[in-house]
Residue frames as qw, qx, qy, qz and C-alpha x, y, z in Angstrom:
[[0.000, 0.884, 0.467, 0.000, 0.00, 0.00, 0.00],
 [0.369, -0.706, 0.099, 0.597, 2.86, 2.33, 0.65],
 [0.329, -0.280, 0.608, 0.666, 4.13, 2.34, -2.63],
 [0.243, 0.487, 0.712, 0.444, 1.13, 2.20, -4.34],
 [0.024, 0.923, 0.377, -0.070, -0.03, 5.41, -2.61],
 [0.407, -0.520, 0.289, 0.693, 3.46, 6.83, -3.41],
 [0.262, 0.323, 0.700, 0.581, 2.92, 6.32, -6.96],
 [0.015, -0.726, -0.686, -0.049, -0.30, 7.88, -6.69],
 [0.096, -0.941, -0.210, 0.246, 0.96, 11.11, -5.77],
 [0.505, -0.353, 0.198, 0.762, 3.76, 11.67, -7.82],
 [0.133, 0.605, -0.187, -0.762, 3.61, 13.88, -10.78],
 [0.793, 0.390, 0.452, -0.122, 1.45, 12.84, -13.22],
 [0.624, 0.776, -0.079, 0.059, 3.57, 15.22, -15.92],
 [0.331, -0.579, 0.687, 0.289, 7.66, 14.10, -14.37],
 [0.883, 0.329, -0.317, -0.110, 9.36, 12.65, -16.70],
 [0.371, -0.430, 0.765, -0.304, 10.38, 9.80, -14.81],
 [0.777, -0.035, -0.611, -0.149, 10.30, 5.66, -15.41],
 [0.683, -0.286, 0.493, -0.457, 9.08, 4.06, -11.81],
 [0.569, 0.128, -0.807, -0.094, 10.50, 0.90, -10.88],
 [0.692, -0.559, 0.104, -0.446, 9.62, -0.96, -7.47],
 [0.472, 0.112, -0.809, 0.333, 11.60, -3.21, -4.98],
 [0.719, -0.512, -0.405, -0.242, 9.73, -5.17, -2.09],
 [0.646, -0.687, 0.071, 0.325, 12.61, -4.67, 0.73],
 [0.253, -0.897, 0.204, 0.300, 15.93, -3.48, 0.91],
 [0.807, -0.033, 0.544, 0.226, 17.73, -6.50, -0.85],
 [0.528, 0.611, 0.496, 0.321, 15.79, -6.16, -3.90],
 [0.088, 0.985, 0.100, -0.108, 16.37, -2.60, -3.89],
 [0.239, -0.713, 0.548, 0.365, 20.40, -2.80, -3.72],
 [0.522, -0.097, 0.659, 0.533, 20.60, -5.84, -5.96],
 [0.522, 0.712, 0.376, 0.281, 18.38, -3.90, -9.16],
 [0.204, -0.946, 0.182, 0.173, 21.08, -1.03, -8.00],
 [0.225, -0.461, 0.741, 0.432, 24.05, -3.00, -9.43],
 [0.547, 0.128, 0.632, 0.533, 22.38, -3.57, -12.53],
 [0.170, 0.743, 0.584, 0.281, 20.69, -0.32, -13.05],
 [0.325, 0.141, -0.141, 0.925, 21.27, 2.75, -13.35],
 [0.307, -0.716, -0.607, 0.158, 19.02, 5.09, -10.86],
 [0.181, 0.506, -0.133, 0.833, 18.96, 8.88, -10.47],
 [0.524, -0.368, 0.105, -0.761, 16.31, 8.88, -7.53],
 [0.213, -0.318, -0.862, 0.334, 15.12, 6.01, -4.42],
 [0.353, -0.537, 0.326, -0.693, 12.57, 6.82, -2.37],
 [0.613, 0.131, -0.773, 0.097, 13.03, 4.95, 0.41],
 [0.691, -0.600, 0.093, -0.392, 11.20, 3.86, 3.52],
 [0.015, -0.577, 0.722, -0.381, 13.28, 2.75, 6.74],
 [0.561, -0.210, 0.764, -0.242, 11.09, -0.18, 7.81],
 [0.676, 0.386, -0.559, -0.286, 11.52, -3.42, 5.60],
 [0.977, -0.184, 0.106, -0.008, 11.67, -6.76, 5.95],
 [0.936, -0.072, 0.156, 0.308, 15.57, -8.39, 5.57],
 [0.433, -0.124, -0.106, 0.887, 17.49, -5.17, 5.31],
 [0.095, -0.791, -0.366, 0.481, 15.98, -1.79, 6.55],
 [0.409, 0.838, 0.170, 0.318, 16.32, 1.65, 4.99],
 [0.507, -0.762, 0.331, 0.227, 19.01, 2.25, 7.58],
 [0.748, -0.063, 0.589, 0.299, 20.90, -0.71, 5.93],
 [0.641, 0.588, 0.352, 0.346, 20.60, 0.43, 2.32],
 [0.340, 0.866, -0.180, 0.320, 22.27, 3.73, 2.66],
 [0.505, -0.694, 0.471, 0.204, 24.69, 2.52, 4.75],
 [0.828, 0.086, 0.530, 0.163, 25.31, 0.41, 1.55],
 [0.459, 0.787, 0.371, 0.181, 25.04, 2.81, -0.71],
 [0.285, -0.835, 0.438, 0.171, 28.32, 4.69, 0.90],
 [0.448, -0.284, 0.709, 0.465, 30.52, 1.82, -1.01],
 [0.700, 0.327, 0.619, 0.143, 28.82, 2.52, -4.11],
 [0.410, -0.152, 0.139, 0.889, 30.73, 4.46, -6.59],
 [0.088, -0.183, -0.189, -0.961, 28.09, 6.25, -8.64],
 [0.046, 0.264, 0.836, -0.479, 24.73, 6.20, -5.84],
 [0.000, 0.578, 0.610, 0.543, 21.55, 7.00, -6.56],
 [0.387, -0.233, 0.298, -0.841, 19.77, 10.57, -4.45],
 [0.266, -0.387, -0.872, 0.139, 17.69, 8.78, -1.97],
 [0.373, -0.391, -0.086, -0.837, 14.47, 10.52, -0.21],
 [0.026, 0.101, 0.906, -0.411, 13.49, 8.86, 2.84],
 [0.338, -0.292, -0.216, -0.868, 10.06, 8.37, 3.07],
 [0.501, 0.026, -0.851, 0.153, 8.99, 6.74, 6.16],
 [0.628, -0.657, -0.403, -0.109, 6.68, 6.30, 9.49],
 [0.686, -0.434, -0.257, 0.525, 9.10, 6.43, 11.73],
 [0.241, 0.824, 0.092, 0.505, 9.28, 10.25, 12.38],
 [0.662, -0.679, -0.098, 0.302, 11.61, 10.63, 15.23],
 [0.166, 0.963, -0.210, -0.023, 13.89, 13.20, 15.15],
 [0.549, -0.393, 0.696, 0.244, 16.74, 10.70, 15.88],
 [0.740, 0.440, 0.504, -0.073, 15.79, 9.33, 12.15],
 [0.309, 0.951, 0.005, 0.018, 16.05, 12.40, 10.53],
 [0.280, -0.865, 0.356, 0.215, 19.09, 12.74, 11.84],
 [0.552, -0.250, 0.768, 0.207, 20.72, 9.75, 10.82],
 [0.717, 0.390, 0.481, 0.321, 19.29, 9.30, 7.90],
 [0.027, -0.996, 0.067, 0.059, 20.37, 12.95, 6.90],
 [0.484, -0.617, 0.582, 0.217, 24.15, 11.84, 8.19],
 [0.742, 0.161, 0.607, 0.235, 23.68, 9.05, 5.78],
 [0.206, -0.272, 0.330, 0.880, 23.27, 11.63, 3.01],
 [0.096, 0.696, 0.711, -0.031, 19.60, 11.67, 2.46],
 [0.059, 0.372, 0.238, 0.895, 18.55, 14.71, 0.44],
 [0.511, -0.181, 0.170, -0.823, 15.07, 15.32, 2.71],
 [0.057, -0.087, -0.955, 0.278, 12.47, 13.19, 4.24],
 [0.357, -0.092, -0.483, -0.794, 9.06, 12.72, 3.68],
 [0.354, -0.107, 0.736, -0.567, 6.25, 11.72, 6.31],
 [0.130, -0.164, -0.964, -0.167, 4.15, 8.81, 5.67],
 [0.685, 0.482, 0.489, 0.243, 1.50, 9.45, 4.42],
 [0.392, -0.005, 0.216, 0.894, 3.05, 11.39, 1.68],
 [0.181, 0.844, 0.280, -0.420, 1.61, 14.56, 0.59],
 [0.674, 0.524, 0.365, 0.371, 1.76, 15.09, -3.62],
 [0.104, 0.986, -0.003, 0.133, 2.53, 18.71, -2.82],
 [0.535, -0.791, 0.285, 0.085, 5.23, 17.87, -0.71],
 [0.843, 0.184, 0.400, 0.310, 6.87, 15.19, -3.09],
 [0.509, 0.662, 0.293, 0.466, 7.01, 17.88, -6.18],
 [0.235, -0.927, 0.272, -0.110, 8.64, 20.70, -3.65],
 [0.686, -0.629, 0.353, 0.094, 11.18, 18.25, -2.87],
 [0.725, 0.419, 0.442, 0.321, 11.52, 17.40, -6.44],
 [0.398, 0.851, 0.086, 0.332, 11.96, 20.68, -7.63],
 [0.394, -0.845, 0.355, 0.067, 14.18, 22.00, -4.78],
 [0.504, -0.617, 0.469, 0.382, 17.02, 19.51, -5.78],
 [0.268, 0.636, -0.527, -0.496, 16.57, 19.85, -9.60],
 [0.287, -0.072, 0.933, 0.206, 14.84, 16.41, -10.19],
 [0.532, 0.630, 0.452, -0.341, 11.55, 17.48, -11.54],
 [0.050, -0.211, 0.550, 0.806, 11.46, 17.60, -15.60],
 [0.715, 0.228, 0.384, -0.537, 8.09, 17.43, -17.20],
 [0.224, 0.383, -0.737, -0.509, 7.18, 15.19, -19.17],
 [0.849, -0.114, -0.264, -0.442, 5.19, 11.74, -19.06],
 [0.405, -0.492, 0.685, -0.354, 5.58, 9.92, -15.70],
 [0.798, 0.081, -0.473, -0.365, 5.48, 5.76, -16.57],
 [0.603, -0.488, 0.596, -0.207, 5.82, 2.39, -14.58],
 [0.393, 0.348, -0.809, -0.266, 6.77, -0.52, -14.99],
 [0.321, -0.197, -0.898, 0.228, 4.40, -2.61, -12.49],
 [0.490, -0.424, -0.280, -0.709, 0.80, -2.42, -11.73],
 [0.143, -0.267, 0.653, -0.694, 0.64, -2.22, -7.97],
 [0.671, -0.522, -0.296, -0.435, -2.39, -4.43, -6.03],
 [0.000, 0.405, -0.639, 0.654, -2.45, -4.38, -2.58],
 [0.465, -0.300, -0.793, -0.255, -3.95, -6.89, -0.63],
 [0.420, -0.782, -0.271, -0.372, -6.16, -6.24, 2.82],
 [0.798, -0.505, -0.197, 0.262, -3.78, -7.62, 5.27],
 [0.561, -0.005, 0.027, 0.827, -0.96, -5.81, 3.89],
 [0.115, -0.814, -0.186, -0.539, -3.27, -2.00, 3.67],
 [0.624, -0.741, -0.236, -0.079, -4.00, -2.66, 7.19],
 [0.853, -0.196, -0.072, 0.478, -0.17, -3.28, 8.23],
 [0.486, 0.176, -0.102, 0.850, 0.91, -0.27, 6.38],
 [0.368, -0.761, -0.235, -0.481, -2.33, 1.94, 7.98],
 [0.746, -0.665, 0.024, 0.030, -0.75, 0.78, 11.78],
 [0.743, 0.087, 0.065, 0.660, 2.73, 1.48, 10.27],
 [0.052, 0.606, 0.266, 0.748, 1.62, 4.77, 10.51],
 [0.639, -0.725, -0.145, -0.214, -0.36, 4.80, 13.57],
 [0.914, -0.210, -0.123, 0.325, 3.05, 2.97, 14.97],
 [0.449, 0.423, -0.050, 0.785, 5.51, 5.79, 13.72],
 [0.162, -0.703, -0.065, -0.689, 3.47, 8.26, 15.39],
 [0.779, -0.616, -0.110, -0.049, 3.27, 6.47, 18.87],
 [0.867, -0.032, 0.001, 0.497, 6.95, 5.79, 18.68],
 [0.325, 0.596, 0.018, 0.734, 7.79, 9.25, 17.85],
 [0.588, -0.689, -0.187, -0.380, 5.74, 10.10, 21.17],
 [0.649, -0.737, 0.148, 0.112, 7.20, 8.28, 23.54],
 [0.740, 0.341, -0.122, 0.566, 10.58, 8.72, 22.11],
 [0.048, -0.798, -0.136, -0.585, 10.13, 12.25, 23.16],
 [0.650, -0.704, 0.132, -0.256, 8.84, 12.01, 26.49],
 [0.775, -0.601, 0.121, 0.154, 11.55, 9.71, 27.15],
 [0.058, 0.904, -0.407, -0.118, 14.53, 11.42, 25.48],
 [0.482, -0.356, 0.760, 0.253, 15.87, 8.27, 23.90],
 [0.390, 0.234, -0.653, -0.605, 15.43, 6.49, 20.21],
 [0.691, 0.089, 0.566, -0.442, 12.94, 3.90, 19.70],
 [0.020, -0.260, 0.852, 0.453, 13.42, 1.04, 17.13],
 [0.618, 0.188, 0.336, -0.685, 10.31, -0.12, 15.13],
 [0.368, -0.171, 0.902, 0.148, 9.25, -2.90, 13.83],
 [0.298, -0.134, -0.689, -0.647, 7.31, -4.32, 10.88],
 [0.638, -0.141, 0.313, -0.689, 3.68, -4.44, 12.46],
 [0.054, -0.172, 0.976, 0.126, 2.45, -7.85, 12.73],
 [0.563, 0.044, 0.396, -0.724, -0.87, -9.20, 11.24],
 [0.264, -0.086, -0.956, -0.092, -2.61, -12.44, 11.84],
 [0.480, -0.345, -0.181, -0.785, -5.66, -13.87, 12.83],
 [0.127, 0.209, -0.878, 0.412, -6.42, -15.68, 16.05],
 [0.630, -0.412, -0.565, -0.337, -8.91, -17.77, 17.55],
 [0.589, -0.766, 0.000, -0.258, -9.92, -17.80, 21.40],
 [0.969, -0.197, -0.066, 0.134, -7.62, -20.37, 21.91],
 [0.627, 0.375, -0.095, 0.677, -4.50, -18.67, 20.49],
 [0.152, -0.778, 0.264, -0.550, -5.52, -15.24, 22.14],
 [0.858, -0.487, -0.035, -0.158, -5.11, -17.31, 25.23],
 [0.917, 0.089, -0.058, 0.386, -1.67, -18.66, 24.42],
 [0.447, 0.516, -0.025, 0.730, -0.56, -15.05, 24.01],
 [0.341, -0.734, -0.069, -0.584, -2.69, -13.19, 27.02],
 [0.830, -0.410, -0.284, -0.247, -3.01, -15.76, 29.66],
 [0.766, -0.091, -0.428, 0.471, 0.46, -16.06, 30.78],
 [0.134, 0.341, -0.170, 0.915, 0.72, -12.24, 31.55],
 [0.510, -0.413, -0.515, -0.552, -2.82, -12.49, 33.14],
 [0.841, -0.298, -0.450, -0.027, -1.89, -14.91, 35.84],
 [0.614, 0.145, -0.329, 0.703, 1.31, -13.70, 36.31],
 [0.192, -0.875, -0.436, 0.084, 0.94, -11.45, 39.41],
 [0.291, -0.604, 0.149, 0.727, 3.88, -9.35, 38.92],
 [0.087, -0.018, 0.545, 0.834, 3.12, -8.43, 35.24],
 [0.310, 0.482, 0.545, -0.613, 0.61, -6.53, 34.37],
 [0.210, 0.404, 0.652, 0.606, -1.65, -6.32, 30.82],
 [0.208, 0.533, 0.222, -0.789, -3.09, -2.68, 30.64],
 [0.210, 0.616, 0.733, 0.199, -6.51, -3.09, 28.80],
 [0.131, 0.302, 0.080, -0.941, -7.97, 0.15, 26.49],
 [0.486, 0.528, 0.691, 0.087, -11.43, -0.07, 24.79],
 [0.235, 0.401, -0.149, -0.873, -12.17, 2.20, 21.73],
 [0.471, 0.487, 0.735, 0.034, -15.15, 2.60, 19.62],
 [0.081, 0.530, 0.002, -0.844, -16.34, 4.38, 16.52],
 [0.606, 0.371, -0.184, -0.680, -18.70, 4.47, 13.52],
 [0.963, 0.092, -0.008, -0.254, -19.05, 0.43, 13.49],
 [0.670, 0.332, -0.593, 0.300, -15.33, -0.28, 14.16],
 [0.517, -0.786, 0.223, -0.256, -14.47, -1.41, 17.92],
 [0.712, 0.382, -0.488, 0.331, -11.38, -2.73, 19.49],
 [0.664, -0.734, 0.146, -0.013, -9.19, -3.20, 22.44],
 [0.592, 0.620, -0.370, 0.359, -5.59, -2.20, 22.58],
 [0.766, -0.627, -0.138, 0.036, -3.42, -3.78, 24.97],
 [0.226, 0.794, -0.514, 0.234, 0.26, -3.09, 26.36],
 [0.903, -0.408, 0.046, 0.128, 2.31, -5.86, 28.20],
 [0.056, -0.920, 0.337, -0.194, 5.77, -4.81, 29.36],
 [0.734, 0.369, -0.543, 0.175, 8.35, -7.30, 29.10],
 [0.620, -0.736, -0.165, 0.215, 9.82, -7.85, 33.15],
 [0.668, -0.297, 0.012, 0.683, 13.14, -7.55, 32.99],
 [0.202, 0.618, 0.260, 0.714, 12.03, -3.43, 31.21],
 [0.227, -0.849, -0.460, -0.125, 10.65, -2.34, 33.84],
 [0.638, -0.580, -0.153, 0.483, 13.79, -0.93, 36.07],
 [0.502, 0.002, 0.363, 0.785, 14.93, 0.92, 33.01],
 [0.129, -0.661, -0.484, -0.559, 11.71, 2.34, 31.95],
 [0.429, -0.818, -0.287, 0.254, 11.42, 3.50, 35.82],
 [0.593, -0.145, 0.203, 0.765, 15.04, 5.21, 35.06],
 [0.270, 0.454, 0.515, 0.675, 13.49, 7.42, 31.92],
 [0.293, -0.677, -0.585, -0.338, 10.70, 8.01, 33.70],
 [0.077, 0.540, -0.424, 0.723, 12.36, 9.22, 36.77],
 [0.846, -0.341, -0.012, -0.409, 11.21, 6.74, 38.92],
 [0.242, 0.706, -0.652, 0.137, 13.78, 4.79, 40.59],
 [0.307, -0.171, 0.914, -0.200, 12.58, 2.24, 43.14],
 [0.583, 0.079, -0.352, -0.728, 10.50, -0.20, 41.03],
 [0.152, 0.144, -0.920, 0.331, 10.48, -2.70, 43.62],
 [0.397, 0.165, 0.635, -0.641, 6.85, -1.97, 44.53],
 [0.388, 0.611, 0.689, 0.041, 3.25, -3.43, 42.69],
 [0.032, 0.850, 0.305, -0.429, 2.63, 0.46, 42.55],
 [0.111, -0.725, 0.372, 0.569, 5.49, 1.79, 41.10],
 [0.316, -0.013, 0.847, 0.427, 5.66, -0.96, 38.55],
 [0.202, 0.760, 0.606, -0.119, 1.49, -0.06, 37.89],
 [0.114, 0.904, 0.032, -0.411, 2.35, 3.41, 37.57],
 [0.180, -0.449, 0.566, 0.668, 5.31, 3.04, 34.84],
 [0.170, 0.207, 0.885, 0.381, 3.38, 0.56, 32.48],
 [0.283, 0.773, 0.567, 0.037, -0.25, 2.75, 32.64],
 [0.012, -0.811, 0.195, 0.551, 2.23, 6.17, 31.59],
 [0.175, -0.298, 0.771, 0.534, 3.63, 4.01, 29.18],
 [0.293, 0.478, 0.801, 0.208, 0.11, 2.65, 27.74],
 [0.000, 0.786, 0.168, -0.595, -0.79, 6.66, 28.09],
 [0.091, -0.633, 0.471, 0.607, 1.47, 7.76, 25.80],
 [0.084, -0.061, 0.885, 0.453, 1.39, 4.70, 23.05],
 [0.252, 0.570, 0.719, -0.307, -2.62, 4.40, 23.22],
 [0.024, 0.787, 0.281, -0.548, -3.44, 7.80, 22.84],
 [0.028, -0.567, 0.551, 0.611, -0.43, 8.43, 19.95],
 [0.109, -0.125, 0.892, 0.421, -1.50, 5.31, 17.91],
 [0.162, 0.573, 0.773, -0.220, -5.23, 5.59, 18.18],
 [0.180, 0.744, 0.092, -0.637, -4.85, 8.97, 16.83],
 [0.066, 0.547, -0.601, -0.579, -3.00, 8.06, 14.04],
 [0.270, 0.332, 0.904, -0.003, -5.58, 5.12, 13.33],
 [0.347, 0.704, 0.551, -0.284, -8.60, 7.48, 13.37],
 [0.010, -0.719, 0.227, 0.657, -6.76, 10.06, 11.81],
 [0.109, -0.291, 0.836, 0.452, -5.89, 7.53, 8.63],
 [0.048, 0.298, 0.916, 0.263, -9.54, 5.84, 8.42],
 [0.078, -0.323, -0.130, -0.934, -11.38, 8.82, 9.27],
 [0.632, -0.328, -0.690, 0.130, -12.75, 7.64, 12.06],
 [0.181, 0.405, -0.535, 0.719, -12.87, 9.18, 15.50],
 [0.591, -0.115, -0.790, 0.115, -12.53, 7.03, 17.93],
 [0.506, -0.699, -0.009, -0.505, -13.94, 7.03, 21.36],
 [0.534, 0.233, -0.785, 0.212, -11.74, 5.71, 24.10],
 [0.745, -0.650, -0.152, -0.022, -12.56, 3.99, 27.68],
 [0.375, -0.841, 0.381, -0.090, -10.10, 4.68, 30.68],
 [0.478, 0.459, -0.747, 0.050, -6.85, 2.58, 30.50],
 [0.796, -0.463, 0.272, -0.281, -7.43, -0.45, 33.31],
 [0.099, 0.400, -0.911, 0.014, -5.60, -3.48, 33.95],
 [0.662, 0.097, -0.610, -0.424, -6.57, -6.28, 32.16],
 [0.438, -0.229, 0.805, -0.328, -7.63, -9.40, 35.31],
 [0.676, 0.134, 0.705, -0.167, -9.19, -11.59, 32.92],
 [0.350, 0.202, 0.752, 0.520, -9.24, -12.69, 29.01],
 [0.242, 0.205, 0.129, -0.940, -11.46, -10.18, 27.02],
 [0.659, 0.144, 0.465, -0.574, -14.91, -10.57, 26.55],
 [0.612, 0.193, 0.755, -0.136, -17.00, -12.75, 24.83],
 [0.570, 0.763, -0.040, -0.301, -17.50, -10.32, 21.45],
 [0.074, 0.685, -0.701, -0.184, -13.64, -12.00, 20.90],
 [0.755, 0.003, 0.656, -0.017, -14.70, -15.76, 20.82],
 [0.809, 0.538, 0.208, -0.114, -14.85, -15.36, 17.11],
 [0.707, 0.246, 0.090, 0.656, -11.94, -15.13, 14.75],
 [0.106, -0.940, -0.032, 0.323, -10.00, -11.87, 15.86],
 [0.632, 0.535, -0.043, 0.559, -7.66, -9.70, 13.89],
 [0.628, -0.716, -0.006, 0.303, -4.58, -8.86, 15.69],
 [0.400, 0.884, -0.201, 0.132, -2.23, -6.21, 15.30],
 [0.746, -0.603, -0.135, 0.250, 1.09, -6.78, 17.05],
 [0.380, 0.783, -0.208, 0.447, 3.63, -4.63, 17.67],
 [0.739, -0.450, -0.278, 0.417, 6.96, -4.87, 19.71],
 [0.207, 0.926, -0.183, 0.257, 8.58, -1.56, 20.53],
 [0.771, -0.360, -0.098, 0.516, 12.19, -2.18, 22.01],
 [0.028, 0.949, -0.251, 0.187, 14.49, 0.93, 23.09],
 [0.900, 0.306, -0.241, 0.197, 17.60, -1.17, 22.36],
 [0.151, 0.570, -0.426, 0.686, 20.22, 1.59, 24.21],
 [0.335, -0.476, 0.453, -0.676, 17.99, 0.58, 27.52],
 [0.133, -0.018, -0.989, 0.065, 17.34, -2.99, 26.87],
 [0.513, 0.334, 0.473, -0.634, 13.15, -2.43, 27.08],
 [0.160, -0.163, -0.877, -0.422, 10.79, -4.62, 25.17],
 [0.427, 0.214, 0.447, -0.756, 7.22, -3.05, 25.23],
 [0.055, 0.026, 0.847, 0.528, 4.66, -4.78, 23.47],
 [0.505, 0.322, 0.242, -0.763, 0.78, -3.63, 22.01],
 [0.121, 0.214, 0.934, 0.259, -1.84, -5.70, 20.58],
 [0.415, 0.136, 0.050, -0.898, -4.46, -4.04, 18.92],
 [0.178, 0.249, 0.950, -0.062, -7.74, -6.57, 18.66],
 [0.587, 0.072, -0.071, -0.803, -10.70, -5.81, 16.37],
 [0.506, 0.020, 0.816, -0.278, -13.63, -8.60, 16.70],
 [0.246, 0.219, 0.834, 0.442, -14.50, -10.61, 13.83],
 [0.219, 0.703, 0.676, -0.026, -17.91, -7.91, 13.95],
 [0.101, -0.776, 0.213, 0.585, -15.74, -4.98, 13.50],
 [0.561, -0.144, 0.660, 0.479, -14.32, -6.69, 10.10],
 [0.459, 0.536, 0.539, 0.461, -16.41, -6.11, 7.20],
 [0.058, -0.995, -0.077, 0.017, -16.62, -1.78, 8.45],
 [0.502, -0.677, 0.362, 0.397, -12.94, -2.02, 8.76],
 [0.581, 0.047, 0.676, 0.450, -12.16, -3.58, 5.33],
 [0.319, 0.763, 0.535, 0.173, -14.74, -1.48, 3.84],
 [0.193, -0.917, 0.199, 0.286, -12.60, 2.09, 5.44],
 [0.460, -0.535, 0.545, 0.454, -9.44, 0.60, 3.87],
 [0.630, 0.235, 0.649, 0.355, -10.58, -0.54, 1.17],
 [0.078, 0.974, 0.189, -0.099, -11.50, 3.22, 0.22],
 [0.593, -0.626, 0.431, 0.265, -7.91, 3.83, 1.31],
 [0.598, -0.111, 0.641, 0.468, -6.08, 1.18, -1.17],
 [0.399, 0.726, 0.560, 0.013, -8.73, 2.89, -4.64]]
């Protein structure tokens, strides 16, 4: 979906031939056999990042200009990719206006008749993935802030799960009385969900550290680090949901989760997952966003709008 909605907004009158690579690989190995004036390039990929590729792209003798164009909008990013020699950077989603400023500023824009080689379809699972690749960038950017450190992001994960599985994945945190699963409901025009956070254990003393919290030795303190932390990620990624499907969501109070969720989840659920790790402090937070199999066909229908 990323790439097809890139497309979509470039100049209709550049004269420009549009090729496409699915990750980073593909992207370095049609580099050594092509010649490229222009990437844009997005920083989260499967089997080598956008981190990786222009670190590659330093041994290569004549490189293509790269444009970042990517979720992840943390000023640590910028930076680095910048260092790398990135010409400018481009928030996800793009904006056609922005593209053709950025185009013209470093003298790549010529008119002329913009072609591709490769008719883009995008299936649902992958829309969705890059819609909470978004949502994800924006949370991540959030608490990056608040806690005054970088935040590595991952490829969202989605899959569907049956009671049983949610069980496999909830239930140990559930039981467990020193870990806690902070539970958030949101609702809105015929989509609901519940987005949880479970904090990894051995995060917690570090995250207390950030936070300025130092003895994390109590229930309390440990309560109080993980519902600031669901604060912050909720609030950031829910916006950037509604904000993407036009939606706007209603949310219930953050609580801790003391039992499996209800009964509207017995059916097949679609689960988002997502692991945020701040890598410099050894922390491994993780959110699961859960729409219920009755939330599906309003959801599919928003995205599918989206992908058109």
């Amino acid at each position: 979906m990323a790439r097809k909605h890139l497309q979509r907004n470039l100049p209709k009158d550049w004269q420009a031939e549009v090729h496409f690579a699915v990750n980073g690989v593909d992207a370095l190995e049609q580099i050594s056999t092509t010649k490229f004036d222009l990437i844009f390039l997005d920083l989260n990929m499967p089997e080598l990042d956008g981190y990786g590729v222009l670190q590659q792209l330093q041994h290569v003798a004549i490189a293509p200009k790269v444009i970042v164009c990517s979720a992840d909008i943390q000023q640590e990013a910028l930076r680095r990719v910048l260092d790398f020699g990135a010409l400018g950077f481009l928030k996800k989603p793009s904006k056609a206006d922005e593209i053709l400023v950025l185009l013209k500023t470093h003298q790549l824009y010529q008119t002329g008749q913009l072609s591709s080689d490769t008719d883009i379809t995008v299936d649902y699972d992958d829309a969705l993935r890059e819609i909470c690749n978004v949502a994800m960038g924006k949370a991540g950017a959030s608490i990056a802030q608040v806690l005054g450190t970088f935040v590595d992001l991952p490829i969202p994960k989605v899959r569907r799960l049956n009671r049983g599985e949610m069980k496999m994945i909830l239930l140990p945190s559930v039981d467990d009385q020193d870990l806690q699963v902070i539970s958030q409901g949101f609702i809105g025009d015929g989509i609901s969900g519940e987005a949880l956070l479970m904090l990894q254990e051995g995060s917690y003393k570090s995250m207390g550290q950030l936070m300025g919290i130092n003895d994390v030795s109590s229930k309390q303190s440990r309560l109080e680090i993980q519902m600031d932390t669901a604060n912050i990620l909720f609030a950031s990624f829910l916006t950037g949901l509604a904000a993407q499907l036009n939606i706007p969501f209603c949310q219930s109070h953050p609580v801790v989760l003391s039992e499996l969720p209800s009964e509207r989840f017995d059916e097949q659920t679609l689960a988002v997952e997502i692991s945020y790790r701040l890598a410099e402090h050894q922390i491994v937070c993780d959110l699961l966003i859960l729409f219920p199999y009755a939330s599906l066909p309003r959801l599919e229908r928003n995205i599918k709008y989206l992908v058109e």
